[in-house]
Structure formats: C-alpha cells, structure tokens
Backbone bond lengths (Angstrom), bond angles and torsions (degrees), N, CA, C in turn:
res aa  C-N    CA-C-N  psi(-1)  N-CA   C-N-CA  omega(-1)  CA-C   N-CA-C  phi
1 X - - - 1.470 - - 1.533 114.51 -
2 X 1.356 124.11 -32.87 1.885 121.90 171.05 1.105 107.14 -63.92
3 X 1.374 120.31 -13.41 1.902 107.69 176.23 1.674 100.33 -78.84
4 X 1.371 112.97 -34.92 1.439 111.93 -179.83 1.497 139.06 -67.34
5 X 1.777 86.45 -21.47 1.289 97.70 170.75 1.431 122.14 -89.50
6 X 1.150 117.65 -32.69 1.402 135.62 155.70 1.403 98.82 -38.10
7 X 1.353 134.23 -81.72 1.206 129.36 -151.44 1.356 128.31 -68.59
8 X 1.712 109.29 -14.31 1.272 146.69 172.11 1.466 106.04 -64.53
9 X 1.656 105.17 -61.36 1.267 113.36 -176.46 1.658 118.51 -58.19
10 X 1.740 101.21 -39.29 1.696 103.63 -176.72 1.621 100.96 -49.14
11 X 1.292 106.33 -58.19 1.643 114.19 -153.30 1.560 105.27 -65.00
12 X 1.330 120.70 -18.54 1.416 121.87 173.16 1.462 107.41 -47.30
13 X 1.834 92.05 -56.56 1.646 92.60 -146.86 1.258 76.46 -89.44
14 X 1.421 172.46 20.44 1.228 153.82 131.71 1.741 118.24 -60.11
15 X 0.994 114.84 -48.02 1.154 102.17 168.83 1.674 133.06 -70.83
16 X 1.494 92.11 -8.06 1.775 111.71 174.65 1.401 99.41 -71.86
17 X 1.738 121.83 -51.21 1.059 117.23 171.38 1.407 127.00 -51.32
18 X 1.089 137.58 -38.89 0.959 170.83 -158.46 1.811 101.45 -57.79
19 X 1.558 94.15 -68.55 1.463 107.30 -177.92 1.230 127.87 -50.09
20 X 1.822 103.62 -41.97 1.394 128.41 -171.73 1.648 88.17 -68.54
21 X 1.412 131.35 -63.86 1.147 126.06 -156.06 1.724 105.22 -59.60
22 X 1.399 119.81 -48.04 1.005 112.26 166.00 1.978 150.28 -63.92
23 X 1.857 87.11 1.35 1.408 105.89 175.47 1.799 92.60 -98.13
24 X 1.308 116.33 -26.85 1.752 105.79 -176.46 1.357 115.96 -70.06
25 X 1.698 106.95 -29.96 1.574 115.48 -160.69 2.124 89.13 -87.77
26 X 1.379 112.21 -23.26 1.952 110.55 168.50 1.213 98.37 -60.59
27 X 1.628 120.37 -47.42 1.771 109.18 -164.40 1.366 111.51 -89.36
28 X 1.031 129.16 -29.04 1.397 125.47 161.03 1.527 120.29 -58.63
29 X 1.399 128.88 -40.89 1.409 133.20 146.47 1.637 122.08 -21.65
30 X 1.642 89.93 -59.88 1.739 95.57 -174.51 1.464 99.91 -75.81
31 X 1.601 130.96 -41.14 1.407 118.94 -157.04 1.583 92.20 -67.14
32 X 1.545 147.31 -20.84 1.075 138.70 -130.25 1.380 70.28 -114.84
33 X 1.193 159.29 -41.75 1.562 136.49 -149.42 1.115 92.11 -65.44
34 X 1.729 114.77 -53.74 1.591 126.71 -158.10 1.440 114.48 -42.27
35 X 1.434 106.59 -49.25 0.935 119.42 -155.86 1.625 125.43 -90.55
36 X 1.545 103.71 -18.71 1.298 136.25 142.48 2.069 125.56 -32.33
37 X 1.192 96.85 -38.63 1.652 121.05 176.27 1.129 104.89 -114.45
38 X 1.181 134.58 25.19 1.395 131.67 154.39 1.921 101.46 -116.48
39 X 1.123 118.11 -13.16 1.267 128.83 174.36 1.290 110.01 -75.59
40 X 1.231 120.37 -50.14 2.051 109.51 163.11 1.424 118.01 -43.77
41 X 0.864 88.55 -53.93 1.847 97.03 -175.05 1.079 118.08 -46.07
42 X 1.654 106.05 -62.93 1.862 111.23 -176.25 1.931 100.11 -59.07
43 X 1.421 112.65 -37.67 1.757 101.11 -162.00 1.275 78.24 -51.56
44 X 1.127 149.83 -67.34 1.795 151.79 -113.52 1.405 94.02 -75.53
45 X 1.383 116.44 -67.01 1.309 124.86 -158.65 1.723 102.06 -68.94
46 X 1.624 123.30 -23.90 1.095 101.45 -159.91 1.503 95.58 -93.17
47 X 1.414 128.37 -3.41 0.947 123.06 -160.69 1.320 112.88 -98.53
48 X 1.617 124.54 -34.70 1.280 145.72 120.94 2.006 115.68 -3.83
49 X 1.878 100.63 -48.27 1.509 76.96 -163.18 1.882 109.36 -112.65
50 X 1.300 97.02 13.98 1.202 130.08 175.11 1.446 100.43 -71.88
51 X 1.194 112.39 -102.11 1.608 109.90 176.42 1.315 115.02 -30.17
52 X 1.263 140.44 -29.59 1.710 147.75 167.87 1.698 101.86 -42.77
53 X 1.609 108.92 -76.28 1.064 128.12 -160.55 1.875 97.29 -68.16
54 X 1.463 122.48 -16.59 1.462 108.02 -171.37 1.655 89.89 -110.79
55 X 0.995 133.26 20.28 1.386 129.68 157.71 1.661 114.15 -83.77
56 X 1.003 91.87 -47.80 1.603 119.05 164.84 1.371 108.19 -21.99
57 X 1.802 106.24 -85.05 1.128 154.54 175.42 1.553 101.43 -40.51
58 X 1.559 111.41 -53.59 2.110 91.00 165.17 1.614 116.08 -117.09
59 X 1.160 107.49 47.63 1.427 123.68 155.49 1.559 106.71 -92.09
60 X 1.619 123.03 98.46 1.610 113.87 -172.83 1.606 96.37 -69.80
61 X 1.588 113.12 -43.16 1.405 111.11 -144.94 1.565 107.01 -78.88
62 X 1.252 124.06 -20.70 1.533 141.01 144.52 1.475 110.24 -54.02
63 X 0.899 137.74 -42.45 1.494 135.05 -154.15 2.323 92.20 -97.20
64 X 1.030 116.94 -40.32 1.253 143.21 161.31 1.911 103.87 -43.02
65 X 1.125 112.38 -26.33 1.383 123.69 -163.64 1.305 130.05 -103.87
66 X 1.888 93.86 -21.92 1.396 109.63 -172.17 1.864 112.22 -99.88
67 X 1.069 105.51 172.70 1.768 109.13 179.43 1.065 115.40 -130.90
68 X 1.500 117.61 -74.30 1.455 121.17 170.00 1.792 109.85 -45.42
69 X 1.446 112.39 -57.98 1.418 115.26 -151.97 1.410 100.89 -73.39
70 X 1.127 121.22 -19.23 1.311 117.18 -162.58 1.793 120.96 -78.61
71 X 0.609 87.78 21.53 1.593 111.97 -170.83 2.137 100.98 -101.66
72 X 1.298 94.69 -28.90 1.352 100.60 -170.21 2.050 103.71 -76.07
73 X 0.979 92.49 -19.58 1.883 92.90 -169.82 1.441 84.76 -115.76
74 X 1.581 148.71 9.24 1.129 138.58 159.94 1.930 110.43 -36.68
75 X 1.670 112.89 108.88 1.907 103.28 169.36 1.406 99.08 -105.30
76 X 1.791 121.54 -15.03 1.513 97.85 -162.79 1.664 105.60 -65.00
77 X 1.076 116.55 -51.14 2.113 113.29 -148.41 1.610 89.96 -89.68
78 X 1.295 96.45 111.00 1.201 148.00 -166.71 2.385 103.55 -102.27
79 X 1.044 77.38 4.34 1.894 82.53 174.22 1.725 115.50 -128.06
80 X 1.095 113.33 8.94 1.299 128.80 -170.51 2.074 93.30 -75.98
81 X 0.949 116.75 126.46 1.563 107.52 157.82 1.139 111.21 -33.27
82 X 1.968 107.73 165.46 1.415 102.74 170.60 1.368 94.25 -132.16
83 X 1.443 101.67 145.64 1.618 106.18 -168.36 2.293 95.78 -110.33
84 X 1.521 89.72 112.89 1.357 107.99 169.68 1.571 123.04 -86.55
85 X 1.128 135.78 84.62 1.509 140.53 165.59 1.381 119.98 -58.66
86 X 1.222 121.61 103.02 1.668 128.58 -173.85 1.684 98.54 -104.29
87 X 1.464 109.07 133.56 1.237 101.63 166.57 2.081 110.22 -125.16
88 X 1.030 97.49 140.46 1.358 111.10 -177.83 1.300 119.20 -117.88
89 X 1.874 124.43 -170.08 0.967 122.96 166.76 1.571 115.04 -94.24
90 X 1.309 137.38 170.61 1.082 151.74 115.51 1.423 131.11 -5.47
91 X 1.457 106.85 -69.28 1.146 140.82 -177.42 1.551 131.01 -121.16
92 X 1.552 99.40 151.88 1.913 91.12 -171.72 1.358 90.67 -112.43
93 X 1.316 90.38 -160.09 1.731 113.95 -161.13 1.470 117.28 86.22
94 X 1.821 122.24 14.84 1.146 89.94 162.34 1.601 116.60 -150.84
95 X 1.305 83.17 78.47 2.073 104.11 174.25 1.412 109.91 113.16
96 X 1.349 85.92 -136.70 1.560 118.44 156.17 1.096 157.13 -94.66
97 X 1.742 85.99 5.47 1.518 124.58 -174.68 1.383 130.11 -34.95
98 X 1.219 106.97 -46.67 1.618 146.45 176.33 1.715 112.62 -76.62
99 X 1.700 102.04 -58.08 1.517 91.30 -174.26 1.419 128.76 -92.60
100 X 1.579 111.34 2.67 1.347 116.14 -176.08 1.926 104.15 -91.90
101 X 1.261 105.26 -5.76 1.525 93.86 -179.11 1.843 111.31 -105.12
102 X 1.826 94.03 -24.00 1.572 103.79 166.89 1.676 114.29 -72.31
103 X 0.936 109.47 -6.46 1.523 97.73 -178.30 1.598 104.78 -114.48
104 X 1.440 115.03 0.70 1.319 118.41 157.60 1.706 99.75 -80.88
105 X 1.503 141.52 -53.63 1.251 102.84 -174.88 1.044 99.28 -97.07
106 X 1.013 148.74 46.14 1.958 135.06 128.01 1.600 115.69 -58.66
107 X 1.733 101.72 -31.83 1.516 106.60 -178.05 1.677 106.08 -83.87
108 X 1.263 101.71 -24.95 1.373 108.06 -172.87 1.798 99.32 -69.22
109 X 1.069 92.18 -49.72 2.236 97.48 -178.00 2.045 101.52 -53.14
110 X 1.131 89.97 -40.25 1.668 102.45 -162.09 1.832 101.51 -58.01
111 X 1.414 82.59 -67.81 1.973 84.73 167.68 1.213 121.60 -31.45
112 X 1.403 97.71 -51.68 2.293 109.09 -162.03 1.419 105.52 -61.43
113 X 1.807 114.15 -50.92 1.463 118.99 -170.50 1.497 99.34 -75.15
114 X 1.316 128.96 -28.28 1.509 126.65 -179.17 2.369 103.92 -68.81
115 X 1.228 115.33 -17.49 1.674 94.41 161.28 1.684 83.61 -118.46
116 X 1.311 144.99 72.50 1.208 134.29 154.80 1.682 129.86 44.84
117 X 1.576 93.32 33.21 1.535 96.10 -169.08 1.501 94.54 -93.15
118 X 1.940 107.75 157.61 1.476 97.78 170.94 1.557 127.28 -113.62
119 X 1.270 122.33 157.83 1.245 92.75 -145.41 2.039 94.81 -139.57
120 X 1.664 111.02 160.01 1.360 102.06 -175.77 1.692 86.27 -142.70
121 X 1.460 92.89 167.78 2.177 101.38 -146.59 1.655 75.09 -140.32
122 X 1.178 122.66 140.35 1.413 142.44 158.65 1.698 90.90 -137.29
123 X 1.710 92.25 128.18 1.743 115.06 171.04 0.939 117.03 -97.84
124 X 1.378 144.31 145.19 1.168 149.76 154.10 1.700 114.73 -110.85
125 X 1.297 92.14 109.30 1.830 97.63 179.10 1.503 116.49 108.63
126 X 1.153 129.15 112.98 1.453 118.35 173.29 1.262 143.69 -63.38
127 X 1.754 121.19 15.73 0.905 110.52 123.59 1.800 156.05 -94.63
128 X 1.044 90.92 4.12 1.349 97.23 152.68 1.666 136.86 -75.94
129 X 1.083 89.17 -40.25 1.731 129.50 167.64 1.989 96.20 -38.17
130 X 1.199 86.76 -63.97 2.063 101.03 -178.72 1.191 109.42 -72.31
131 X 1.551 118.09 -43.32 1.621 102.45 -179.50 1.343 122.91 -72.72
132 X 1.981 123.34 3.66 1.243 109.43 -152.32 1.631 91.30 -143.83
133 X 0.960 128.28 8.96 1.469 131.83 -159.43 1.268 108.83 -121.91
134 X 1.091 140.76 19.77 1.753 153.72 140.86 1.498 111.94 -95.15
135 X 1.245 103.17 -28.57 2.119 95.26 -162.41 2.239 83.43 -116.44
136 X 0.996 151.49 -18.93 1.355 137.61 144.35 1.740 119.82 -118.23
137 X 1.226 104.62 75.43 1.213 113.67 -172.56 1.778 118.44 -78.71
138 X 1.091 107.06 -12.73 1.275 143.79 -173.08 1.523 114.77 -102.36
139 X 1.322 128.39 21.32 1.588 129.01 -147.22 1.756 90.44 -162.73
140 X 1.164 114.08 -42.63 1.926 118.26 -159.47 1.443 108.15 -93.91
141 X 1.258 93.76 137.04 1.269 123.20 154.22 1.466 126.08 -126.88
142 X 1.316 126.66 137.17 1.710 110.58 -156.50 2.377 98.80 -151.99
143 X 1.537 50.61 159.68 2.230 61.83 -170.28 1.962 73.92 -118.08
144 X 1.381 97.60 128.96 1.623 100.26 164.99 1.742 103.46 -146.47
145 X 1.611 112.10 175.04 1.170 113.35 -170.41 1.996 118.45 67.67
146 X 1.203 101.28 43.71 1.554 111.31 -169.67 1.266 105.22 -73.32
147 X 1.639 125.75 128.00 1.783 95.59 -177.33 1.870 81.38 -126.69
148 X 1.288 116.70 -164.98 1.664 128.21 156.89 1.720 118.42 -47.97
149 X 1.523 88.73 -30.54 1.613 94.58 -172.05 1.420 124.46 -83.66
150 X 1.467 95.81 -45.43 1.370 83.58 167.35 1.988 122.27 -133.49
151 X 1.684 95.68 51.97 1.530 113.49 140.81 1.381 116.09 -20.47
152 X 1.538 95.38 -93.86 1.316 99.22 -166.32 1.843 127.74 -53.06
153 X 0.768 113.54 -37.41 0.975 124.29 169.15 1.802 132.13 -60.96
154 X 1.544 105.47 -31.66 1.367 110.65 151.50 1.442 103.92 -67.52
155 X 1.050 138.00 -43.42 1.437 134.79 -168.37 1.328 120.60 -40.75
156 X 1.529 86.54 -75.75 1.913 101.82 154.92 1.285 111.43 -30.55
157 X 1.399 127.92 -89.89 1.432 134.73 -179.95 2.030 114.66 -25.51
158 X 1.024 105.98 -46.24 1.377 105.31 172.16 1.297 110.05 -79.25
159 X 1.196 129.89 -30.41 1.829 126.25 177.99 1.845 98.44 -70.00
160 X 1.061 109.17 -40.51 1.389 104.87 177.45 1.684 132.92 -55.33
161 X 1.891 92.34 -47.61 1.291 99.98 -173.19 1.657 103.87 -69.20
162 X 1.659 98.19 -44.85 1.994 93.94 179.97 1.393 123.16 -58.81
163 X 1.499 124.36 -17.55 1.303 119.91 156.47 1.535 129.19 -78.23
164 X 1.755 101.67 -30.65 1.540 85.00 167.54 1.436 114.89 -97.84
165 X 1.454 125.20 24.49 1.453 117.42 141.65 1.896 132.58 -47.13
166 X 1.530 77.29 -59.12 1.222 106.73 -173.37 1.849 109.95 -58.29
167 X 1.752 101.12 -61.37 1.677 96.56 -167.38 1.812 91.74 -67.14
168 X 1.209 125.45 -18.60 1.597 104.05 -175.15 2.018 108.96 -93.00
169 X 1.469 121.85 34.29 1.051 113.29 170.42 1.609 130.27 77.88
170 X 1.936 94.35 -30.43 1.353 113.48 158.31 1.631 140.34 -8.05
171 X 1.492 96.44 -56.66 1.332 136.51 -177.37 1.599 129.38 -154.10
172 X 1.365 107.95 129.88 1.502 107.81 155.54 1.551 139.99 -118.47
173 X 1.091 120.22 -28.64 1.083 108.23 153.16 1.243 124.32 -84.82
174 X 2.147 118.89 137.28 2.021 75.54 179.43 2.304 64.30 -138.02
175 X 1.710 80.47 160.18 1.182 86.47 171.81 1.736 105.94 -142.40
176 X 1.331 102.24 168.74 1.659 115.29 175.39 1.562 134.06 -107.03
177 X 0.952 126.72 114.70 1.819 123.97 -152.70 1.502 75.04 -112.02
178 X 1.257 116.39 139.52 1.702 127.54 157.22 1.790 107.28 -179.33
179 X 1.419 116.10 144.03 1.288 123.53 166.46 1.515 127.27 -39.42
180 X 1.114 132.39 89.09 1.348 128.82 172.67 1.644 120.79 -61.65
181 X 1.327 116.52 126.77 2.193 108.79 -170.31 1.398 87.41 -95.92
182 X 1.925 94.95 138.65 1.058 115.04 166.60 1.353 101.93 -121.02
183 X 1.312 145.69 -32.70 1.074 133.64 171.61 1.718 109.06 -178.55
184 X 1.301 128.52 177.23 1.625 106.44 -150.85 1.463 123.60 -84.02
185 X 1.432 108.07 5.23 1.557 113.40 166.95 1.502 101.38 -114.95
186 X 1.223 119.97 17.31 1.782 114.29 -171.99 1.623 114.24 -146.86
187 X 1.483 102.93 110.47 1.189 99.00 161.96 1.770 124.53 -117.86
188 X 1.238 122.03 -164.15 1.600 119.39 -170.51 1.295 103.67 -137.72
189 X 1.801 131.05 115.32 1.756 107.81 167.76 1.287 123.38 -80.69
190 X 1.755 115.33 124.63 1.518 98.53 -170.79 2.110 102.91 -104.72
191 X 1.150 81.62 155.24 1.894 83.85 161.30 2.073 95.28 -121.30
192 X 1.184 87.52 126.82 1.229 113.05 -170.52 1.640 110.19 -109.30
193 X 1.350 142.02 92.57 1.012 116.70 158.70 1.044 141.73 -88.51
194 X 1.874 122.86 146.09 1.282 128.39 168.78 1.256 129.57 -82.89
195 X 1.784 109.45 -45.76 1.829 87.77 173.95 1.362 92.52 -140.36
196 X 0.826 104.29 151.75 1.699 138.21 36.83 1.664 90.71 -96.75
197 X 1.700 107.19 166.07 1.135 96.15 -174.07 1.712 94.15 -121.33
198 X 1.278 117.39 139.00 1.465 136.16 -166.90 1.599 108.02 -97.58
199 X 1.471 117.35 138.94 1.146 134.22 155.76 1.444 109.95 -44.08
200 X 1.978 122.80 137.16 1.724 105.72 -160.38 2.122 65.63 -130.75
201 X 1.795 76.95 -145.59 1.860 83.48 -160.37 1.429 111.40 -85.37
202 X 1.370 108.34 18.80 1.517 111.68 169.13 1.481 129.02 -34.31
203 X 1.460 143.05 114.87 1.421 110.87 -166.22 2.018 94.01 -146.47
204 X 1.612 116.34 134.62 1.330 110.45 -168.75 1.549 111.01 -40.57
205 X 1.128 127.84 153.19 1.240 105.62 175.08 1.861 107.89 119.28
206 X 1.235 112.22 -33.05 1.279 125.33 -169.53 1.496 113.63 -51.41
207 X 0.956 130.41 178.98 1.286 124.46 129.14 1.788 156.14 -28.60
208 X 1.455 75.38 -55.73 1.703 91.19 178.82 1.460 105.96 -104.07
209 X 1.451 124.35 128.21 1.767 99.44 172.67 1.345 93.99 -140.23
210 X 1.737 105.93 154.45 1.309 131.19 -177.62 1.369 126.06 -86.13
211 X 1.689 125.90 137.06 1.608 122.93 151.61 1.142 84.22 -118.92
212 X 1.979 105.20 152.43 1.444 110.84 156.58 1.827 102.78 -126.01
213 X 0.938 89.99 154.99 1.360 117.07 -171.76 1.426 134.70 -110.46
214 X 1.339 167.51 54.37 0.947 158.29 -177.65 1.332 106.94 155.34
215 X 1.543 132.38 -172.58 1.309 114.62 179.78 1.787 99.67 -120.11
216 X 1.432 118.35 6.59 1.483 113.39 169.90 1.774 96.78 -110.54
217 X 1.489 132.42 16.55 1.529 123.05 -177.92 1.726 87.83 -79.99
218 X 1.006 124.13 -33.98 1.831 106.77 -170.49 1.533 112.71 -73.47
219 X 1.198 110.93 -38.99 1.773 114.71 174.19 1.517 109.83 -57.30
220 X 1.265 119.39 -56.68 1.416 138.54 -164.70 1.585 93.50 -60.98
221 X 1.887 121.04 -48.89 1.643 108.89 173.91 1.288 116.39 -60.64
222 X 1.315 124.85 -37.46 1.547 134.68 162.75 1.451 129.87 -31.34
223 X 1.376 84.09 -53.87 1.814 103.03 -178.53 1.648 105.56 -68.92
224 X 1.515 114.93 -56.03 1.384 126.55 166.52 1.483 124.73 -42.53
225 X 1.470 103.90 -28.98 1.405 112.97 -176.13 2.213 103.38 -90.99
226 X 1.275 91.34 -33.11 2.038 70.71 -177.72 1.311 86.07 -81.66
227 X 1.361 146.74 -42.83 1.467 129.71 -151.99 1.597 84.90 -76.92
228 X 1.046 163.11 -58.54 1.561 132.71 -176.11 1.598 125.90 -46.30
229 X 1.962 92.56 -37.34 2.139 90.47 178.60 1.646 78.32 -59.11
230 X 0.930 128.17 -57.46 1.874 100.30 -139.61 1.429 124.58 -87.12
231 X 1.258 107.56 6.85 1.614 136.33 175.43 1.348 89.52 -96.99
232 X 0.928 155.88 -42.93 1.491 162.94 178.26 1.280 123.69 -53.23
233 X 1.739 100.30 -63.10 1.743 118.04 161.48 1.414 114.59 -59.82
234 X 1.659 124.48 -37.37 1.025 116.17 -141.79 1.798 100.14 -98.82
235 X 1.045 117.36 -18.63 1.601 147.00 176.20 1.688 98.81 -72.64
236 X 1.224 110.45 -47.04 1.391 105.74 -176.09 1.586 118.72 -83.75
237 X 1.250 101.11 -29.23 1.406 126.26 171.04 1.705 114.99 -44.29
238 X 1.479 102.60 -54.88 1.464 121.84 -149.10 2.190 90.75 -90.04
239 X 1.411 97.45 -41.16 1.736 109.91 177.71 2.164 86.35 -63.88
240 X 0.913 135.02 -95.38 1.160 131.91 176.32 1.245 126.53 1.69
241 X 1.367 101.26 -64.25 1.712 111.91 162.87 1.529 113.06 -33.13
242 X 1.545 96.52 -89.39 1.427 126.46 -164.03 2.074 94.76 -29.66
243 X 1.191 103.94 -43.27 1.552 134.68 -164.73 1.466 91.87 -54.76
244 X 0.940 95.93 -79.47 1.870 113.48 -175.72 1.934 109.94 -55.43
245 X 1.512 104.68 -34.54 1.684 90.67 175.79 1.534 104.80 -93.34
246 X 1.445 142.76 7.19 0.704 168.56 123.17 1.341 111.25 -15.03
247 X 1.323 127.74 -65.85 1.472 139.42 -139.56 1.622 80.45 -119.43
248 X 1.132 114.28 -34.91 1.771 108.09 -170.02 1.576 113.64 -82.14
249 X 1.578 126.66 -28.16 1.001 152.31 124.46 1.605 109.72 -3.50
250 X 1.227 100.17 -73.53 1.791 123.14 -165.86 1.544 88.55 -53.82
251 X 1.099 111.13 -76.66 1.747 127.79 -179.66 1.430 95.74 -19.69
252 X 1.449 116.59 -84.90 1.565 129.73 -114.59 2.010 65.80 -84.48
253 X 1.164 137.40 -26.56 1.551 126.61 178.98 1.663 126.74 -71.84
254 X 1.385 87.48 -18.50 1.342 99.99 -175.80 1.946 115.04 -89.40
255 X 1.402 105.32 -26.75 1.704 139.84 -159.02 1.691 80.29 -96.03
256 X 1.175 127.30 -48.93 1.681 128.76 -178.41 1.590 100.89 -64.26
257 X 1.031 103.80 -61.18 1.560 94.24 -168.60 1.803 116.12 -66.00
258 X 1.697 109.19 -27.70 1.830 107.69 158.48 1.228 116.75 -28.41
259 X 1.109 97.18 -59.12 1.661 134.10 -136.47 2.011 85.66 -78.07
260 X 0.615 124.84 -54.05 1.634 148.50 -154.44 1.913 89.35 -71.23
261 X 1.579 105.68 -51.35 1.545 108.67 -162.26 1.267 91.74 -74.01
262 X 1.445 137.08 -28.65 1.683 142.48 -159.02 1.543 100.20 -70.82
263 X 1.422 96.84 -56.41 1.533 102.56 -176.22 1.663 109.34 -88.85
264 X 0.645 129.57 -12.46 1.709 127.63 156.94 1.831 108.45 -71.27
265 X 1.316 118.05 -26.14 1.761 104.24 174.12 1.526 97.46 -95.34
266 X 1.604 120.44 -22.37 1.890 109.43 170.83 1.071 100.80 -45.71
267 X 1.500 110.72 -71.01 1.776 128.59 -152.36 1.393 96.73 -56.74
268 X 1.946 136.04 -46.38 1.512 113.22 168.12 1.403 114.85 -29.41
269 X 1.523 100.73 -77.04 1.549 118.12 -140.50 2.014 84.25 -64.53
270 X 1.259 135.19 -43.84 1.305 133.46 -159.24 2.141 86.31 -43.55
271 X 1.415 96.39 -76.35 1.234 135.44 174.92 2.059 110.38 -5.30
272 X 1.098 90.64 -47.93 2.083 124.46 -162.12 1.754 99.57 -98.60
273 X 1.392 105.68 -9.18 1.561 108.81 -177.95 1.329 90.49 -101.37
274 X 1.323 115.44 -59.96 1.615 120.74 178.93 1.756 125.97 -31.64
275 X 1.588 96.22 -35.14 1.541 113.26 -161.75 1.431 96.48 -91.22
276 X 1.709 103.03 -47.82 1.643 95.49 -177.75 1.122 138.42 -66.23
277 X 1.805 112.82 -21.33 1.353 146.19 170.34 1.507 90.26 -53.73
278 X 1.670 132.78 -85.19 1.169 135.51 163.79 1.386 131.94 -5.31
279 X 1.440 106.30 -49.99 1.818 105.02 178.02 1.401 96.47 -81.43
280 X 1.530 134.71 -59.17 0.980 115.42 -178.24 1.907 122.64 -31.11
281 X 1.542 114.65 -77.63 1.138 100.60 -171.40 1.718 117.42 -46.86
282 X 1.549 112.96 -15.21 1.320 97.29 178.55 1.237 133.83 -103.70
283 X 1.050 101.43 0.77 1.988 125.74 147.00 2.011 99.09 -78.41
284 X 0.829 119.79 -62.30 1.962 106.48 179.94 1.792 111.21 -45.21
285 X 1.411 101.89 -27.90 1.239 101.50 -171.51 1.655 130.80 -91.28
286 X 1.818 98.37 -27.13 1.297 120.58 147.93 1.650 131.06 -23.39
287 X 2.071 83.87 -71.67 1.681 119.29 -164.70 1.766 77.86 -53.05
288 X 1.346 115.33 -72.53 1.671 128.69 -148.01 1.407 90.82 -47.68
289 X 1.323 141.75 -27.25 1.184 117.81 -169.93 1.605 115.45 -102.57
C-alpha cells in the first residue's frame, strides 16, 4: 500500500502543476494579444522616424551646420567605447528566451576585447542582469524590477543615459540586442544599431521630403528617433516573451498530462497486483484449511 500512496500522491501534485502551468500559458496568451497591437504601431512610427534621422545623416550641408548634434552621426573615431544595450525578461519560465540573446552578446563582448575595443553593457531585465554580472562586472549598468508602472519611465531614463553617453564622449558605438516577434512560436535576435546614425536609401526625389527648421528641430528628431529604437525593441521584446512562455507553457502542459497518464496506468497495474496478490493468499488459505 506505500507504493500506492506514493503514486497517488505524485499524480496529485502533478496535476496541481498542471493547472498552474495551464493558467500561465491563458495569461501569457492574453498578455501576447496586447502586445501584438502595440507592435503595428511601433513598426509605423519607427519606420517613419528612421528615414527622418537618415536624411539627416546624408544631408552634408546640414550636417556641416550642426555642433552639438553632430556628434550623433560621428563614423570616424573608431576608439570611443561601445555601449551594448541588452534587453531581457524579468522573468523565466519561458524557453530560451533569455539565453539565446545573452549568449549573442557574450559573443558580441568576446569579439570587442578580441581587437582591444572598450566596451559598456546596460541590461534591461533581471535576467540578464544574473547571467552577466559575475563574469563583466565592470562593464553593466542595468534598469531591473520593470513592472507596468514604471515602464515608462525607465524608458525615459535609458533614452537619456544613451544620449548622454554619446554627447559626453562616453561612447560611440552603441548598439541594441533584443528578440524581434515573428509569430508565437518564433522569434529573431537582432543587433540593431543606434549610433552613429548612417545615411540609408533615402534619395531627393522620394516621396516624403524634408525642411528643418529651428536650431532645437535636429535634437528633438534625435530624441524621437532613440525613443522609437527602444519602443521598438522593447514592444517586440515583451510580444516575444509572452510568445516564448506561451509555447513553453503549452509544452510543460502537455509533458504534465504524459506524465500524469504514465503514472495513472503504474498506479492501475501497481493497484491489480495488490488485489491479485490478495485473492491468491485467500484462496491458499481457504484450500489449507
């Protein structure tokens, strides 16, 4: 009978598990719609302020004009640190979410110190924060504890610090590692760079064409332009997630319920040995008498 109870007991707490996994993979479902329709939006706007900022970028006689800003499309100095922005989750439980983009910038660090470049890491999310903060402890800076509330407001704070990297010499190259959503079992790791920011296929003639005006309209496109990369990453980031605990969810619900039928045909047959063992001795015990 302790094998029975044992086996009784597994399947309890397996199917307890069970539930939970299948109430995470409902809320991850819903957080992923949300976040799904916030993904139109950012492509639009970022795509919109992209071409802005690379018009900019091959305008010489504009670019010739500026002082402060011009520092932002700086390609010659090539010794400036490079400031790497990783964004992660919060939270685990869902895949590989976390380690397939951290072990892209481990390769990314590995390269930089392999031609002697120097380099500075801002995290986003605590797990990244944990996987990377013993072996470059000396490199991070990190926004952790991200909730709904105060999003926005880290946002800001990171658009701030990556610009005053940049205008204080700090840094020049800086780039962005984060999960791009392609759909709810698929994501993409991108390295995205922000600056310097490069002339793209803009050409007179286009469609859309520019005047600028004032002597704070180039900062203000600047400012507009990192707060879209990181509304961009961070939108895709969070859809990715949801995506990945989503699909990992599905799994670990599907692997529960195996697992559940395995030990529900043990616990029969355990069960049917017990009983048959039983008649026997009480047929041996019958005959003997």
């Amino acid at each position: 009978m302790p094998g029975l109870k044992q086996l009784r007991t597994r399947i309890k707490s397996i199917k307890s598990t069970q539930k939970i996994t299948k109430a995470m993979q409902l809320v991850a479902a819903a957080k992923l719609k949300r976040a799904r329709a916030h993904i139109i939006e950012a492509d639009h706007y970022l795509e919109l302020i992209v071409s802005t900022v690379q018009n900019i970028a091959s305008n010489v006689d504009l670019l010739e004009s500026l002082k402060e800003e011009k520092i932002f499309f700086d390609t010659t100095d090539s010794e400036k640190p490079n400031l790497l922005v990783l964004i992660t989750s919060e939270r685990g439980l869902c895949g590989a979410f976390n380690s397939t983009v951290i072990k892209q910038v481990k390769q990314e660090i590995i390269n930089l110190e392999r031609h002697n470049q120097q380099i500075k890491l801002i995290i986003v999310g605590k797990k990244g924060y944990e996987a990377l903060k013993n072996r470059y402890p000396k490199y991070i800076d990190s926004y952790l504890n991200i909730s709904k509330n105060n999003a926005e407001l880290m946002q800001y704070q990171l658009q701030q610090k990556i610009m005053n990297f940049i205008r204080s010499n700090a840094a020049g190259n800086c780039y962005l590692f984060f999960n791009k959503f392609q759909n709810a079992m698929c994501y993409k790791i991108i390295k995205s760079q922000i600056f310097p920011i490069v002339s793209g296929s803009y050409q007179p003639g286009d469609k859309l064409t520019y005047e600028y005006e004032g002597d704070k309209c180039i900062s203000s496109a600047i400012n507009l332009y990192v707060t879209g990369q990181l509304t961009y990453a961070l939108v895709h980031s969070k859809a990715s997630e949801e995506g990945a605990r989503m699909t990992a969810m599905d799994g670990a619900t599907k692997n529960a319920n195996k697992i559940v039928n395995e030990l529900t045909l043990k616990f029969n047959r355990t069960r049917q040995g017990i009983i048959t063992k039983e008649l026997i001795e009480i047929i041996s015990g019958a005959e003997v008498v």
